[in-house]
C-alpha positions as CSV (number, residue, x, y, z in Angstrom):
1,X,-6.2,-247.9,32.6
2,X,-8.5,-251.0,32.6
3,X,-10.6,-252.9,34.5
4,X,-8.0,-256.0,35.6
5,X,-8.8,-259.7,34.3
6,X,-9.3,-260.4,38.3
7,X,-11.9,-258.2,38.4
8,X,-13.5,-258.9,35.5
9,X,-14.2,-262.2,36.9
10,X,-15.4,-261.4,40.1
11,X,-17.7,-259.1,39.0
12,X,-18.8,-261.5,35.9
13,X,-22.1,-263.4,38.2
14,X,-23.6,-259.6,38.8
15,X,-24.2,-259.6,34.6
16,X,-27.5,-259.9,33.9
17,X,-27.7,-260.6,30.0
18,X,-31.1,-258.8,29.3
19,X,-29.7,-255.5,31.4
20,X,-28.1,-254.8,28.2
21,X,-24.8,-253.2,30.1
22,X,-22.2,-255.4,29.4
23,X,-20.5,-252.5,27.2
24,X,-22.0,-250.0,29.5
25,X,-20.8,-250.5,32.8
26,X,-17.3,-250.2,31.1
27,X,-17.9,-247.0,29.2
28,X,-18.6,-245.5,32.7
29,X,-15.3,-247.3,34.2
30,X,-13.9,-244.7,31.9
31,X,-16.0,-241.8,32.1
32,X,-15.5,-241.7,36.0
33,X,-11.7,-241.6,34.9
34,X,-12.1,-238.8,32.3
35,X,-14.1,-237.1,34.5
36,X,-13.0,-237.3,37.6
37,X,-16.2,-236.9,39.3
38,X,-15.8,-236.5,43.2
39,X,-19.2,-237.3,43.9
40,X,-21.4,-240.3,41.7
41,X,-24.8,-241.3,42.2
42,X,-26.2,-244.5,40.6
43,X,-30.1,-245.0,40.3
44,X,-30.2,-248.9,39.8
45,X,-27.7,-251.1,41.3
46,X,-26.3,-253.9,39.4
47,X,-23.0,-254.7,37.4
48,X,-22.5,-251.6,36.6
49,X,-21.8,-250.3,40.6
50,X,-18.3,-251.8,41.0
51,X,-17.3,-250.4,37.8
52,X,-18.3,-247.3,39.1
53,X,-16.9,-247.8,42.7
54,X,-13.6,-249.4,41.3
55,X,-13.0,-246.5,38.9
56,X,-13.2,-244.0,42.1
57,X,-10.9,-246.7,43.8
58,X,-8.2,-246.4,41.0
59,X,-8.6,-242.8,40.6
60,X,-8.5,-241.6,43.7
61,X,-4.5,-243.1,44.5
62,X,-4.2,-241.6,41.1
63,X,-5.0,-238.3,42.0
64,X,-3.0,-238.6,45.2
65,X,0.3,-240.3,43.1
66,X,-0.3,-236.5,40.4
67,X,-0.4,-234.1,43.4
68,X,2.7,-235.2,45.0
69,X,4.3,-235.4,41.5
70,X,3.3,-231.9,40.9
71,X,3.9,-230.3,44.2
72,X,7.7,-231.5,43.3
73,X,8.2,-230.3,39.9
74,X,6.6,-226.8,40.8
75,X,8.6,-226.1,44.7
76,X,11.6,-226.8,42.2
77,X,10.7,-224.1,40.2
78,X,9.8,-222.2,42.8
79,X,13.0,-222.6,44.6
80,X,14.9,-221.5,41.7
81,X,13.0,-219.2,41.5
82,X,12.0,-220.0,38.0
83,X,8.7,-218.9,35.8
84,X,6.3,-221.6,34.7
85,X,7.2,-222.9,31.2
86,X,6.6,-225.6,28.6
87,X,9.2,-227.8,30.3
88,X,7.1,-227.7,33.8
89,X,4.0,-228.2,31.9
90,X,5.1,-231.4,30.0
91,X,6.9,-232.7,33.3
92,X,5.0,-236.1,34.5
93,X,2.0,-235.2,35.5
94,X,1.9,-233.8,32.3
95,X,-0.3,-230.7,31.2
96,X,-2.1,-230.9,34.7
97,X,-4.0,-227.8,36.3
98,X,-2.4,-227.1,40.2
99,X,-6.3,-226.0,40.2
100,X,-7.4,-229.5,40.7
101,X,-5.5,-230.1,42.9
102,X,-5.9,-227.6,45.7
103,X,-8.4,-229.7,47.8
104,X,-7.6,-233.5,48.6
105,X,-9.5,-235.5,46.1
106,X,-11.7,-237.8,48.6
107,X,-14.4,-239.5,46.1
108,X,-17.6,-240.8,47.2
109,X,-20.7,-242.9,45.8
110,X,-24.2,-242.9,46.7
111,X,-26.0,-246.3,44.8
112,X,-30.4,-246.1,45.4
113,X,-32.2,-249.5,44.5
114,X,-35.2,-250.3,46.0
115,X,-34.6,-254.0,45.4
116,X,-37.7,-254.9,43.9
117,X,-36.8,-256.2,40.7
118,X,-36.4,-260.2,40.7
119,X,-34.1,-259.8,37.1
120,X,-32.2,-257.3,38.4
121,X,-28.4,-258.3,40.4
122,X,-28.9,-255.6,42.5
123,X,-29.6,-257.4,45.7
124,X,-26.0,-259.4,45.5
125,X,-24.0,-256.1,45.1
126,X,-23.4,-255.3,48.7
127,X,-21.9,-259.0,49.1
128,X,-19.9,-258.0,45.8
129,X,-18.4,-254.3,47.2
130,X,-17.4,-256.5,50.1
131,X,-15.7,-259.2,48.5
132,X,-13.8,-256.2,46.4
133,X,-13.1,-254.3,49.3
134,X,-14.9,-251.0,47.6
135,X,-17.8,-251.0,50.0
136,X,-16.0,-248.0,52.3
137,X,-16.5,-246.0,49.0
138,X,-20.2,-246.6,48.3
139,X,-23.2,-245.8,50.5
140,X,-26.1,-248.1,49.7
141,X,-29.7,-246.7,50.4
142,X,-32.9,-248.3,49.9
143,X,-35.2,-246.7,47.9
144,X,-37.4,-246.1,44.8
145,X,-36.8,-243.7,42.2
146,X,-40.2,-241.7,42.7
147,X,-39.4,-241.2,46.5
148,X,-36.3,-239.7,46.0
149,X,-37.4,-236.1,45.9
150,X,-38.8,-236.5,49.3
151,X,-35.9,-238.3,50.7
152,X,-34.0,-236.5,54.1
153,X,-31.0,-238.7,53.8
154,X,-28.1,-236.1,54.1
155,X,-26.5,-238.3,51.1
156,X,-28.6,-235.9,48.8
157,X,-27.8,-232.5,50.1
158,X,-24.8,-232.0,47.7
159,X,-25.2,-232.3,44.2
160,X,-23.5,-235.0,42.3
161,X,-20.9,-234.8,39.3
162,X,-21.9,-237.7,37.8
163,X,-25.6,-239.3,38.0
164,X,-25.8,-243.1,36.2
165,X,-29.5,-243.4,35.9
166,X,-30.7,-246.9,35.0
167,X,-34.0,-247.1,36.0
168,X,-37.4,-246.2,33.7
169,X,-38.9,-243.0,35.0
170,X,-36.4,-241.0,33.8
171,X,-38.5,-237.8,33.6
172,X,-39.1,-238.3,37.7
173,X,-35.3,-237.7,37.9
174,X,-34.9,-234.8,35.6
175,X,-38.4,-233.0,36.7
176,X,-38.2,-233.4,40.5
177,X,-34.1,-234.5,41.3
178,X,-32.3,-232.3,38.5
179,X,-30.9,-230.4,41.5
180,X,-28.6,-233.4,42.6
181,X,-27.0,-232.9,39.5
182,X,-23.8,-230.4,39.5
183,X,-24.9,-227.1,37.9
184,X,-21.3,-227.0,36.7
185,X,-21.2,-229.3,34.3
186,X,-22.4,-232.6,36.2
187,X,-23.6,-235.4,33.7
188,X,-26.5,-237.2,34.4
189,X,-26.9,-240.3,32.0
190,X,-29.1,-242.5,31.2
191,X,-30.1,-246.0,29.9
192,X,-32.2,-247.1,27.0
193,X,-33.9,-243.9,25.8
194,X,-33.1,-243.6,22.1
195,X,-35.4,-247.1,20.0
196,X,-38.8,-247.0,22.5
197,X,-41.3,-244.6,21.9
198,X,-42.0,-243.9,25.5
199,X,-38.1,-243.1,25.5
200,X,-38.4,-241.0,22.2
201,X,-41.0,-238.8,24.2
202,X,-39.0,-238.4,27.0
203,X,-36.2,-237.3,24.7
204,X,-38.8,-234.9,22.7
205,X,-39.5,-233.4,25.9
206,X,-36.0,-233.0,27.1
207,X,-35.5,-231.4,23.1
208,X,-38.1,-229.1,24.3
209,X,-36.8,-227.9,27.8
210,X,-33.4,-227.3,26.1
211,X,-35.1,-225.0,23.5
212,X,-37.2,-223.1,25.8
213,X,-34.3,-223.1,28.5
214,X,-31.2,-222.2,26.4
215,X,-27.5,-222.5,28.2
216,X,-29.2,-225.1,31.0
217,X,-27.7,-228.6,29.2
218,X,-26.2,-230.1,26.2
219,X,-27.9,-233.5,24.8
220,X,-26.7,-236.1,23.2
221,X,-27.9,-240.0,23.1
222,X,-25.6,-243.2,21.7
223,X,-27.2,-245.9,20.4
224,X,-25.6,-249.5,20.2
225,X,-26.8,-250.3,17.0
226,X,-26.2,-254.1,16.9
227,X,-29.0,-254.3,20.0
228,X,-32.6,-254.8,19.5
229,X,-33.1,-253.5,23.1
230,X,-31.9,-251.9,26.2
231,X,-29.2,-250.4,23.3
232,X,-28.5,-246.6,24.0
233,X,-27.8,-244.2,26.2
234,X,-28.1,-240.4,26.7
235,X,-25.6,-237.7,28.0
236,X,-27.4,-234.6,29.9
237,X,-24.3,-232.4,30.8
238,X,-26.1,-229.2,32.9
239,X,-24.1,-226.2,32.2
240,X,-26.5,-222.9,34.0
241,X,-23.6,-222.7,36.3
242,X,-20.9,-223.9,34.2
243,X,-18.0,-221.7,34.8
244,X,-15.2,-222.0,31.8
245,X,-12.1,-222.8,33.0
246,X,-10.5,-221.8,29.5
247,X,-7.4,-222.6,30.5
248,X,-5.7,-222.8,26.8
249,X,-7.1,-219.5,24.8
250,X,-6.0,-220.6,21.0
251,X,-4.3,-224.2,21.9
252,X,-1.5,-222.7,23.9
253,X,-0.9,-223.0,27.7
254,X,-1.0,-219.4,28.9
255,X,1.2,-219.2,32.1
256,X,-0.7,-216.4,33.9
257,X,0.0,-215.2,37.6
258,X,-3.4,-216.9,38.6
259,X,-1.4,-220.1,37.3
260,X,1.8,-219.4,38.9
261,X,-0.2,-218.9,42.0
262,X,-2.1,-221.4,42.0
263,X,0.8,-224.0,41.8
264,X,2.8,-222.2,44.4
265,X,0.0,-222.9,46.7
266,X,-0.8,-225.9,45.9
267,X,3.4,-227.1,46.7
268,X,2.9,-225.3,50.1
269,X,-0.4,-227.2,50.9
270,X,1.1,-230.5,50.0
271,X,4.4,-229.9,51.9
272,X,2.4,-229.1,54.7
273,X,0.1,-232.0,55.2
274,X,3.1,-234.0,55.5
């Protein structure tokens, strides 16, 4: 799955050259379908939000194409009243969990930009969601990082699985807003951290949490190393909640009761929203 050359164009005017996200916005085009966040939060608006929004777009009919795929293949084992096996597994949707699929995938996207910034696209990406016909997926609010924490919007009562953060004050976001991020493995990542030195202490200090705070997040930072700037980013994934789904003990597929159940139920759900 890639972004079409249609889209590609239309979303070309919201590249800003100096944002340094040409490769980024992408990346998270892909993440967002490795993933599979349900709920995304982007701190800085810009050409990286319709990426984002189109991603959810695509995976979403995806998600809804697998489900009715796998209700099928598992009521015609259940009919025959046949055990799970290698065969079912490797049946299109291929190695999928009925797990995931037990509650209707219905993604979402909150995007914060105060609007401030004369260099940044931001302002034209309402007008671009529009024109793409994403902007049903994507709830725009107005407003600066630092006031986030105080924010009652109701957007911010459920934490997110996936936070793009693209804006400076990073450690505002991870000191005061770390609870919007999913405590079961939700990803928060961020721009530019890894060639400034006020980014290399933010990154020491993060170093530093993790060591005092151990099983709380992984950390890792990418740098693009043909950049003299904006040329990096880096993955929190929080994990204090993290439950491990461990689905394949030693590489192999174990076809447990919980499994067998759990696809049963999710044939009868299916067959019964239709």
């Amino acid at each position: 799955m890639n972004p079409s050359p249609e889209f590609l164009t239309r979303v070309a005017p919201l590249s800003v050259p100096g944002s340094g996200t040409e490769r980024v916005a992408p990346m998270l085009y892909h993440l967002v379908h490795f993933a599979r966040p349900a709920r995304v939060l982007e701190i800085g608006m810009g050409y990286t939000t319709p990426f984002l929004a189109q991603a959810l777009r695509e995976l979403g009919e995806a998600v809804e194409s697998e489900s009715e795929a796998l209700a099928a293949k598992s009521a015609r084992y259940e009919q025959d009243e046949r055990a799970l096996d290698v065969a079912w597994l490797e049946q299109p949707p291929a190695l999928a969990s009925p797990e995931f699929y037990l509650e209707p995938y219905k993604p979402e996207m909150v995007a914060v930009d105060d609007l401030s910034s004369g260099k940044s696209s931001a302002r034209y990406v309402d007008s671009a969601l529009q024109d793409l016909g994403l902007a049903d997926l994507v709830s725009t609010v107005d407003c600066k990082l630092a006031d986030l924490p105080e924010s009652t919007d109701p957007a911010f009562t459920t934490p997110f699985d996936l936070v793009w953060l693209d804006a400076w004050d990073c450690l505002t976001f991870f000191e005061e807003c770390w609870h919007l991020v999913s405590p079961d493995g939700g990803l928060l990542v961020m721009h530019y951290l890894l060639t400034y030195p006020e980014g290399a202490a933010i990154l020491e200090y993060l170093k530093s949490c993790q060591r005092t705070q151990p099983g709380s997040f992984e950390l890792v930072s990418i740098l693009e190393p043909h950049k003299l700037a904006q040329n990096s980013i880096t993955v929190l994934r929080r994990t204090d909640g993290y439950a491990d789904a461990n689905h394949a003990p030693g590489g192999a597929v174990r076809f447990s009761p919980e499994l067998h159940e759990a696809a049963r139920n999710h044939a009868h759900s299916r067959t019964h929203r239709h």
